[in-house]
C-alpha positions, 0 to 999 in steps of 0.5 A: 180275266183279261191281262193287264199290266202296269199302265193299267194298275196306274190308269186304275189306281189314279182313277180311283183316288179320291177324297174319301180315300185320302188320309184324314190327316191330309183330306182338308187339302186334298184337291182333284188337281192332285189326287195323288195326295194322301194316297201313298199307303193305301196305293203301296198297299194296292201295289204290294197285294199285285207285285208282291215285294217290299214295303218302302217308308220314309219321312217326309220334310218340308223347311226342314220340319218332319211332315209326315211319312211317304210310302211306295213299293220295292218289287221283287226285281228290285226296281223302286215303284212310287205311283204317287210322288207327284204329290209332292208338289210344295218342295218337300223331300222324302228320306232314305227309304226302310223296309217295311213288314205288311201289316198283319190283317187290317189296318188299323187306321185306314182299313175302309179306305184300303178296301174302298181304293181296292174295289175300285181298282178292281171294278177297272181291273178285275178282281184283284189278288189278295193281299200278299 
């Protein structure tokens, strides 16, 4: 296995997004311009099963309105890494981050989307570790 490093987890992962990895709840306005879109819990999950950490959540707003939640990675350093901020795109802020537990074994929603995202990481990368 050859060594990689952040650069290449990011080449990887924005190689690999894609509309069937999009969240169905944000797929009818997933557009190639923006592949990040749709892919923060998966890519935080894809982040975490690497680096290890924390998982970060917060709530997403636009006008005022909750619109969903975003999520990204604290790393064991302490350092905050969202890979997929750019997404937001339309003026919407994201809130105070909380912590997050991994959930145990699959996901409930998004469980074929994990893996599918992985597996192409991981044909960029090598095998992946697994989740933490």
């Amino acid at each position: 296995m050859s060594p990689w490093n952040l650069r290449d987890l990011d080449h990887a992962l924005r190689a690999s997004w894609a509309a069937d990895t999009c969240s169905p709840d944000d797929r009818a306005d997933w557009r190639p311009d923006n592949p990040a879109w749709g892919h923060c819990d998966i890519t935080a999950l894809v982040v975490h099963d690497v680096f290890g950490g924390l998982l970060l959540v917060g709530e997403v707003h636009l006008d005022g309105v909750q619109r969903g939640h975003h999520w990204w990675n604290r790393l064991c350093s302490g350092v905050e890494l969202d890979l997929t901020r750019e997404q937001f795109r339309r003026g919407q802020t994201v809130g105070a981050p909380r912590a997050l537990e991994r959930p145990p074994g699959p996901l409930p929603r998004r469980w074929e989307d994990y893996l599918l995202l992985r597996s192409r990481v991981a044909a960029h990368l090598d095998p992946l570790p697994g989740p933490s």
